[in-house]
GUDOSE-847943 format. One record per atom (N, C-alpha, C): residue number from 0; z, y, x; atom name. Coordinates in nm, 2 decimals. Layout:
% residues N
   n     up  north   east atom
 NUM      Z      Y      X   CA
...
***
This chain:
% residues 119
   n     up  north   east atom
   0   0.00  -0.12   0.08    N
   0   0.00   0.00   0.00   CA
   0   0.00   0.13   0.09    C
   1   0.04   0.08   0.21    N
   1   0.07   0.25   0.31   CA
   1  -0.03   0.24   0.32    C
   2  -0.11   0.13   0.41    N
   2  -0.25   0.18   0.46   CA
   2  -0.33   0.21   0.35    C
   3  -0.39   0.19   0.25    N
   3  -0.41   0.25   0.13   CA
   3  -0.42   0.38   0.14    C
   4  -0.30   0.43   0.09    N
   4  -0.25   0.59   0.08   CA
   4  -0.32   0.66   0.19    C
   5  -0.27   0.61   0.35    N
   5  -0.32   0.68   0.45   CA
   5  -0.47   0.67   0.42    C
   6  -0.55   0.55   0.41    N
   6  -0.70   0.55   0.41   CA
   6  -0.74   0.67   0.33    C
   7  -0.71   0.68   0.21    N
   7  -0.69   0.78   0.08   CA
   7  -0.75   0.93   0.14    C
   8  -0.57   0.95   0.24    N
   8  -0.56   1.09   0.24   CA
   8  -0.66   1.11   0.36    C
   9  -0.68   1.05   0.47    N
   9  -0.75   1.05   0.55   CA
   9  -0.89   1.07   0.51    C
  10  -0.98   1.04   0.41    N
  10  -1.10   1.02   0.38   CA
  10  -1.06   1.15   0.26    C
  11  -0.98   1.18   0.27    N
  11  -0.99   1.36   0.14   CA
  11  -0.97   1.47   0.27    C
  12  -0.93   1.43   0.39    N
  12  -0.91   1.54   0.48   CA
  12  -1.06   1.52   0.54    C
  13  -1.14   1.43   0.52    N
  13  -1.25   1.44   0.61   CA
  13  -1.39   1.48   0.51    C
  14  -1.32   1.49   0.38    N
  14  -1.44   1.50   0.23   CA
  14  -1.42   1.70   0.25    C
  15  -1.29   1.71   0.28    N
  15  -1.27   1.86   0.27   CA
  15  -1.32   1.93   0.38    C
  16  -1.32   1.89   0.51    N
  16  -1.32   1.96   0.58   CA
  16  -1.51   1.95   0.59    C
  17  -1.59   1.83   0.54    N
  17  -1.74   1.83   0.55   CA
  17  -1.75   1.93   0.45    C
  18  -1.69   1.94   0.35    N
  18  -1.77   2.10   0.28   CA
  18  -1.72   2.19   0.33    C
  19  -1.62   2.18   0.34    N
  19  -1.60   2.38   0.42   CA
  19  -1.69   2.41   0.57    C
  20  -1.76   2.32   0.60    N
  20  -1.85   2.28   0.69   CA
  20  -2.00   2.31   0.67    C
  21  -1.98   2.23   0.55    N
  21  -2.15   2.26   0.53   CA
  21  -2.19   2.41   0.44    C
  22  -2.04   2.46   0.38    N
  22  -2.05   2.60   0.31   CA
  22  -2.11   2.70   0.41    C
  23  -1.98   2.70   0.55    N
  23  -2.03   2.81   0.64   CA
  23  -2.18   2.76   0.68    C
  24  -2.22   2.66   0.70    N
  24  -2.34   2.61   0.80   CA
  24  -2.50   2.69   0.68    C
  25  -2.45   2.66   0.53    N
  25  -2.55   2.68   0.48   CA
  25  -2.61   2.88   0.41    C
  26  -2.47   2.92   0.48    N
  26  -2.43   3.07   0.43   CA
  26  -2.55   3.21   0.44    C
  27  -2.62   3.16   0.57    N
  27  -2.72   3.23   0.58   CA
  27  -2.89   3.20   0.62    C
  28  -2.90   3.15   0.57    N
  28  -3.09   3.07   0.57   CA
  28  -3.15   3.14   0.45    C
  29  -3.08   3.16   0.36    N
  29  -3.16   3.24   0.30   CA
  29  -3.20   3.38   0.31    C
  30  -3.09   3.45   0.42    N
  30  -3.12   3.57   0.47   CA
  30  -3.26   3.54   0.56    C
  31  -3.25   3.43   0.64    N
  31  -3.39   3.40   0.76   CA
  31  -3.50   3.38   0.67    C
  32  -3.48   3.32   0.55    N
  32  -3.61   3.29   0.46   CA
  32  -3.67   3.42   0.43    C
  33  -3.62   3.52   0.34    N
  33  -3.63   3.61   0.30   CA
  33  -3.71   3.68   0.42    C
  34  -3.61   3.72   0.53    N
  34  -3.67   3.79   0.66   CA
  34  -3.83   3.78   0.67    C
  35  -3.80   3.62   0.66    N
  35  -3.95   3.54   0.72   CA
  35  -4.06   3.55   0.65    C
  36  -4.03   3.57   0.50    N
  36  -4.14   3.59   0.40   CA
  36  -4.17   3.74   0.39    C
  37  -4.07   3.86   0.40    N
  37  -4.07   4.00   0.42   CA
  37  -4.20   4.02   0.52    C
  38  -4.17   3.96   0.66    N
  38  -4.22   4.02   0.77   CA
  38  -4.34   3.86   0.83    C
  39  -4.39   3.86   0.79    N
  39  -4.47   3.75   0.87   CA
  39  -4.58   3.78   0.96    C
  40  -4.58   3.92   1.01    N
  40  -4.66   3.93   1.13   CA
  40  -4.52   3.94   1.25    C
  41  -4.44   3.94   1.24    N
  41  -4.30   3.93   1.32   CA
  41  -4.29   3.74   1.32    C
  42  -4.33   3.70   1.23    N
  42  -4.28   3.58   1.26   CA
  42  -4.40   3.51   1.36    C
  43  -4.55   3.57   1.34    N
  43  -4.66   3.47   1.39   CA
  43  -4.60   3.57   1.55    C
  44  -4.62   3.69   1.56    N
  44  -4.57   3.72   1.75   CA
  44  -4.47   3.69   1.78    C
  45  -4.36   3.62   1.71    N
  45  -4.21   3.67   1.73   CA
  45  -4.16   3.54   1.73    C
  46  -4.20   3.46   1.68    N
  46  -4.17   3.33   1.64   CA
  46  -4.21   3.18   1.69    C
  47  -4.16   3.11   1.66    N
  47  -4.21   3.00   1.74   CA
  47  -4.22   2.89   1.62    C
  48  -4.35   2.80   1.61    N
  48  -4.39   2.68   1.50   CA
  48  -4.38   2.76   1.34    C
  49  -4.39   2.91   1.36    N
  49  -4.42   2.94   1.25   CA
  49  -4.25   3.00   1.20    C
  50  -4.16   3.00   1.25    N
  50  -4.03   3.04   1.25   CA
  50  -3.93   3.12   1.32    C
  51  -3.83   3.19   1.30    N
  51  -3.80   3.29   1.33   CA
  51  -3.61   3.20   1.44    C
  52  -3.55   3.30   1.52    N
  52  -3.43   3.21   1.55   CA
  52  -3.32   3.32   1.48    C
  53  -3.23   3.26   1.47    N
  53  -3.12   3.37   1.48   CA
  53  -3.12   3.48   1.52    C
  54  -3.16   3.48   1.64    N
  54  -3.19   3.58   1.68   CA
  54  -3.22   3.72   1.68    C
  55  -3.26   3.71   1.54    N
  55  -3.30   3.85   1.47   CA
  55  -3.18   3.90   1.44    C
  56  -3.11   3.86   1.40    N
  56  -2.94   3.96   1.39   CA
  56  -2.86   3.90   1.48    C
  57  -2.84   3.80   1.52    N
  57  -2.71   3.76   1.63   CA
  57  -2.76   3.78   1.79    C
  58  -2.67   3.79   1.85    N
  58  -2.68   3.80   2.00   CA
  58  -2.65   3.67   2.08    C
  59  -2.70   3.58   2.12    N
  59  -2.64   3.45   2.21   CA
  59  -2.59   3.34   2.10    C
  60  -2.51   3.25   2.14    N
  60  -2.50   3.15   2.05   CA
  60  -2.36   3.18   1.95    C
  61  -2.27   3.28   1.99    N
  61  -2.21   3.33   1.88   CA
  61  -2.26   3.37   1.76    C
  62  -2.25   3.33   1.61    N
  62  -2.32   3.40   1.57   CA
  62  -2.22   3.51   1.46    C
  63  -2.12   3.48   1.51    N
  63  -2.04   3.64   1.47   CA
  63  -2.09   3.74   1.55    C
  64  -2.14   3.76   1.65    N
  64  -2.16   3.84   1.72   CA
  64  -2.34   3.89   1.66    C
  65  -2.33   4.02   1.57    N
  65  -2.46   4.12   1.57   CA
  65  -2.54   4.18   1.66    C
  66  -2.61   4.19   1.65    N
  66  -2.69   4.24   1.74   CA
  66  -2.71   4.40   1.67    C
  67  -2.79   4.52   1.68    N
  67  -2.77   4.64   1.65   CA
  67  -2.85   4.57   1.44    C
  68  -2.95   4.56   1.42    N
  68  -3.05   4.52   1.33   CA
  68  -2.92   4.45   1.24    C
  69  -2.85   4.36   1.28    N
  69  -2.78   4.26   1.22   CA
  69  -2.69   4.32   1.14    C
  70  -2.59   4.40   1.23    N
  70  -2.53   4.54   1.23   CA
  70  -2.56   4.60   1.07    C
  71  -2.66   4.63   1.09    N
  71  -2.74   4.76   0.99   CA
  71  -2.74   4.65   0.87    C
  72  -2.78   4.56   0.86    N
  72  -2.84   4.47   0.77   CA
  72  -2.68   4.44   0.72    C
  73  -2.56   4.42   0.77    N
  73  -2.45   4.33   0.74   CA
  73  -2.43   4.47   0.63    C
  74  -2.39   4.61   0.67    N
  74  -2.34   4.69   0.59   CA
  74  -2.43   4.65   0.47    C
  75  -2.58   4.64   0.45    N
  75  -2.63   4.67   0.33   CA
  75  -2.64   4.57   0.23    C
  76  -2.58   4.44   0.27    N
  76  -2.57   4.31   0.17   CA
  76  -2.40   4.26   0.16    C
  77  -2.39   4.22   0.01    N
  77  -2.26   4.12   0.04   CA
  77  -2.25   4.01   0.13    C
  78  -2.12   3.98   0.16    N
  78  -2.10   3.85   0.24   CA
  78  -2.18   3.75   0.15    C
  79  -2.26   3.67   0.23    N
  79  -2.31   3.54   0.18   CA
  79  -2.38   3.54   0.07    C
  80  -2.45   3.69   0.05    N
  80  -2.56   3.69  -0.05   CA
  80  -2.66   3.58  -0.11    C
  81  -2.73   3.49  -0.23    N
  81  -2.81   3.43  -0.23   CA
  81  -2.89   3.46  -0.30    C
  82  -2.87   3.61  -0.35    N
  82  -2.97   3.65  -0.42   CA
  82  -3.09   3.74  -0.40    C
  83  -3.19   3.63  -0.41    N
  83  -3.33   3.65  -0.28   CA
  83  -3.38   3.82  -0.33    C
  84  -3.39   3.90  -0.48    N
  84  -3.37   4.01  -0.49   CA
  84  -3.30   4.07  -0.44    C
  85  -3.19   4.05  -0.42    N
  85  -3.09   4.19  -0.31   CA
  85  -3.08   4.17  -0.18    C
  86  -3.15   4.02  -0.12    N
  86  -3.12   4.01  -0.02   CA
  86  -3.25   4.12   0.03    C
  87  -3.39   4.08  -0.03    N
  87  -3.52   4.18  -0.03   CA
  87  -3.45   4.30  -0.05    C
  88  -3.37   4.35  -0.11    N
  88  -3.34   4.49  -0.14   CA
  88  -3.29   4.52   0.03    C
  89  -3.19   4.47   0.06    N
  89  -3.10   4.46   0.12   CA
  89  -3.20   4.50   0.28    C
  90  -3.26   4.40   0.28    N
  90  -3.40   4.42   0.41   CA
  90  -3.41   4.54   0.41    C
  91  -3.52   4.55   0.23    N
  91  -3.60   4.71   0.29   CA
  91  -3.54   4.86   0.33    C
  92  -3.41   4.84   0.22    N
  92  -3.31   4.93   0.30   CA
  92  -3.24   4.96   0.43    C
  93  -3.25   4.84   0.52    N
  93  -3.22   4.87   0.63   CA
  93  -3.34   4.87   0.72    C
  94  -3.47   4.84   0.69    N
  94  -3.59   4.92   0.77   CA
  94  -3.57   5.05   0.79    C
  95  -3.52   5.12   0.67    N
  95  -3.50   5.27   0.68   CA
  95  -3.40   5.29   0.81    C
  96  -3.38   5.23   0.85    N
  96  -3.24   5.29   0.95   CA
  96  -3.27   5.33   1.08    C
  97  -3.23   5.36   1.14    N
  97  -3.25   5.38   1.28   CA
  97  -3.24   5.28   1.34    C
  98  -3.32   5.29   1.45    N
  98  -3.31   5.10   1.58   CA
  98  -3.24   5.19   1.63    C
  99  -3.23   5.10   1.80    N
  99  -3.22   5.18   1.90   CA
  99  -3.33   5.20   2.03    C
 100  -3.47   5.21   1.94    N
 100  -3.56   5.28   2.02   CA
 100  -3.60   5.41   1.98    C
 101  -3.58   5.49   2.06    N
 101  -3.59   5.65   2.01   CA
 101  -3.69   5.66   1.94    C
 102  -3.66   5.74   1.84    N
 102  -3.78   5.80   1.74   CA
 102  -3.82   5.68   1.64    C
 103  -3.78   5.58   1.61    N
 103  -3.79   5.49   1.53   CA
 103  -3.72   5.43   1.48    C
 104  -3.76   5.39   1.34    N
 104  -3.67   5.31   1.30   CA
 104  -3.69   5.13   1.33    C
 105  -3.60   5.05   1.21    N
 105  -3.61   4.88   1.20   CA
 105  -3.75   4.82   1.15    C
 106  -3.77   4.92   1.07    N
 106  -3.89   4.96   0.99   CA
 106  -4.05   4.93   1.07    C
 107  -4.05   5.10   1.13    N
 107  -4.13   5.13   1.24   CA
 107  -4.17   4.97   1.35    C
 108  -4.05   4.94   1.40    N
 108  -4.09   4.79   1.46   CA
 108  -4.12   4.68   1.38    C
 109  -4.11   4.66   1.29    N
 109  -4.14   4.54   1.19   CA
 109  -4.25   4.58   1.16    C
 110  -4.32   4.69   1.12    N
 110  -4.46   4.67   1.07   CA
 110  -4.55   4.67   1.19    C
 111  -4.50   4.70   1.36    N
 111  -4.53   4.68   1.43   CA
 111  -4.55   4.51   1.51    C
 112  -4.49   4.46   1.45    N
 112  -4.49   4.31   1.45   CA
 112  -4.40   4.26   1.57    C
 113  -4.28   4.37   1.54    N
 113  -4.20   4.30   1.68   CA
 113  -4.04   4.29   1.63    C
 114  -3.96   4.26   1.74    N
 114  -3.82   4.19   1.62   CA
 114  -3.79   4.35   1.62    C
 115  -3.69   4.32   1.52    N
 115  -3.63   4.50   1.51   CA
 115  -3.52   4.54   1.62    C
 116  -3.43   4.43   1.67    N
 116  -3.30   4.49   1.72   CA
 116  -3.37   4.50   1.82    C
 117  -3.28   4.57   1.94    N
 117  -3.27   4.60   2.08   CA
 117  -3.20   4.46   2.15    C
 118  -3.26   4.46   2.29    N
 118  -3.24   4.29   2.36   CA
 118  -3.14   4.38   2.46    C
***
């Protein structure tokens, strides 16, 4: 009967912790989707097999860590948005913003076909 119980609890500590797992893992692909359908002359120079990396808002393999674009984009959407209208909203509003290449904006580089943030 113990082993039981323990198998039990053991197999709810491993059922819980795969979703709190796959929630964070699945939280932002629809932001890259969106991106990717927004801007697809960014994805064919920018990209590789047709696809974009993280890299457009995170810096390195952290991906708490923004990059300037990421930055701009985080203020203009809720956490974990999946709503492909605001997340589109959310984009073209932060085109409007400033990069950090003088005299242009996120904008100005994306229709240029290049990533928006600064490396």
């Amino acid at each position: 009967m113990k082993g039981l119980m323990r198998g039990m609890m053991v197999a709810g500590c491993v059922a819980g912790l795969a979703i709190g797992f796959s929630t964070r893992v699945e939280a932002r692909p629809p932001y890259k989707g969106a991106f990717e359908k927004q801007y697809p002359d960014v994805v064919k120079k920018e990209g590789k097999d047709g696809k974009l990396t993280c890299a457009v808002c995170h810096e390195g393999d952290d991906k708490k860590k923004r990059n300037n674009y990421g930055e701009a984009l985080a203020k203009n959407i809720t956490k974990n948005e999946k709503d492909e209208a605001k997340i589109k909203e959310a984009l073209e509003k932060t085109s409007k913003e400033k990069s950090a290449v003088k005299d242009k904006t996120f904008g100005d580089l994306l229709k240029d076909g290049k990533l928006p943030a600064s490396k």
